[in-house]
N, C-alpha and C positions, 0 to 999 in steps of 0.2 A: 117599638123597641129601638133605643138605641145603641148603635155597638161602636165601642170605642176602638178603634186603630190599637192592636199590640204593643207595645213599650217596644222600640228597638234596644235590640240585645246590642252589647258593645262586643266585639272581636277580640276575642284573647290573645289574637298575634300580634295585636298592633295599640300596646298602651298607652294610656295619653300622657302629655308632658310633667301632670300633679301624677300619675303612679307612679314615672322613674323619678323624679325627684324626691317624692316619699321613700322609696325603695333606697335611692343613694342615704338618704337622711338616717333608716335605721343600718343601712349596714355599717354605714361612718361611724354613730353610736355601738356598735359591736365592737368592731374595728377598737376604738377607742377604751373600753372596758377592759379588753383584753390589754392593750398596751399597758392602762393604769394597771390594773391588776400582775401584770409581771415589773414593773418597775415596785410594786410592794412588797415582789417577793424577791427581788434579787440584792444581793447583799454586795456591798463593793468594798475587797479589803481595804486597811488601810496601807500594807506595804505590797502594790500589786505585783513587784517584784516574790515574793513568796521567803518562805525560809531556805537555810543553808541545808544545801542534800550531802549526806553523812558523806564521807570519803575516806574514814577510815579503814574502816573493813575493807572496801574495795581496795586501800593499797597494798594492805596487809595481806591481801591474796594475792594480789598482781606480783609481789615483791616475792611469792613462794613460789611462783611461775616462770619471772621474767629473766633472762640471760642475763640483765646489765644492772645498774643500781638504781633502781629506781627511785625515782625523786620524789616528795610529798612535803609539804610545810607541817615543821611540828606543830606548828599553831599558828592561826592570824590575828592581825592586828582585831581590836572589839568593832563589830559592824562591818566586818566583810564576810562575806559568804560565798561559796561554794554552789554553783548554778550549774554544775555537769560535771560529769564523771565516768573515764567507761576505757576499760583496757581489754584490747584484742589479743588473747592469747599465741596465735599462731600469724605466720608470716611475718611480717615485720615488729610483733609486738609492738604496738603502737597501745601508749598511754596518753593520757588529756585529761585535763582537771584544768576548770573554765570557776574564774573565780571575778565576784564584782566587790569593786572597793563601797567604804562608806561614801561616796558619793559617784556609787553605781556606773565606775566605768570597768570594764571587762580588763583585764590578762588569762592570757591563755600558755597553759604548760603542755608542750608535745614531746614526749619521748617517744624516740622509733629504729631499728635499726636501718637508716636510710641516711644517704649524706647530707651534709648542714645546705645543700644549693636544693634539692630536691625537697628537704623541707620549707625552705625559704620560698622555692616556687608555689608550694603547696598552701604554705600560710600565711605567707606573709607578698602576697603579687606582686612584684613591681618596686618592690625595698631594691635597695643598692647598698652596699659596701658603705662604710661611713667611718670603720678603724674601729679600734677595743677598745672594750670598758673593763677596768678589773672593780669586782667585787669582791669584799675580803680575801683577796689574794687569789683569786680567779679570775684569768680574762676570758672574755667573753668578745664573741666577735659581734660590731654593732653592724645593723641593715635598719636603713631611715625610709620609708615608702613615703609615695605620692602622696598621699594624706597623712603626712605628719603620723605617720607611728612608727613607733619603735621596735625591732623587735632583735633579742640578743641571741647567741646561738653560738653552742658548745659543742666540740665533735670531739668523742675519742672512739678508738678502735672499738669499744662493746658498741657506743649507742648514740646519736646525736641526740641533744637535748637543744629545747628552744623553747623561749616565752616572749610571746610576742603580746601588743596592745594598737588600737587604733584612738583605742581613747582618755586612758591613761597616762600621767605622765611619768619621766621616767625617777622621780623618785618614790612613786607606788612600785615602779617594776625593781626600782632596786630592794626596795623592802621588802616585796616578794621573793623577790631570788635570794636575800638573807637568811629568808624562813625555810628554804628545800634543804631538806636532810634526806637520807637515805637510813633505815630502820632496821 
């Protein structure tokens, strides 16, 4: 009789070089499935900027609330929109309405009651003094910051107002500040 020697068993702790490479090859393939399959499912707008967020209503409450006159554009120019909105009723009543032009550069409207250097610290860093601008028969005091932005700023006894930009230039912000009425 002859006996043949047992088949040595391989060690489960210790794979050979064709298991992990097989191994990496389907989880690479996993891997890979999953990415195609969520790149079929994801949809990329075409304006990833998004639509304009309503701000009427919110001034139209804020204006039943607020001590001072509150500011809102009756309407914008076609293709700008409204990207933030949001009025704190107590302490300084602080309003802001964040608006981007047709070719997506931001102005920002703050009303508060707080003085125009305290807002200017606030929002506009590092502006400096630069003299007035009148718009239709309003001056407005100008502050020019380190990166070239503008931003204008009204003080009376109820409430400073300011709109400032970094990236806009200043005849969107004068068209802007055209547009504020109080309701």
């Amino acid at each position: 009789m002859s006996s043949r020697p047992p088949a040595p068993q391989r060690s489960r702790g210790n794979p050979s070089m064709g298991d992990v490479v097989r191994s990496v090859a389907v989880l690479s393939l996993i891997v890979l499935g999953i990415w195609a399959f969520g790149l079929l499912q994801t949809e990329t707008p075409e304006d990833p900027i998004g639509e304009s967020v309503p701000y009427a209503d919110t001034a139209a409450s804020a204006r039943d609330v607020a001590t001072y006159p509150l500011l809102a554009p009756a309407n914008l120019p076609t293709d700008w929109r409204v990207n933030g909105v949001r009025f704190t009723p107590t302490g300084s009543q602080a309003w802001h309405l964040g608006v981007l032009t047709d070719e997506n550069r931001y102005i920002g409207l703050e009303q508060e009651k707080a003085s125009a250097r305290d807002l200017v610290d606030t929002y506009a860093e590092g502006a400096e003094e630069a003299g007035t601008l009148e718009i239709d028969g309003v001056v407005w005091q100008r502050f020019d910051g380190p990166d070239r932005s503008i931003t204008l700023v009204q003080e009376t006894p109820e409430v400073t107002t300011l709109v400032t930009t970094s990236t806009a230039p200043l005849e969107d912000v004068q068209t802007f500040v055209r547009r504020l009425a109080t309701a």
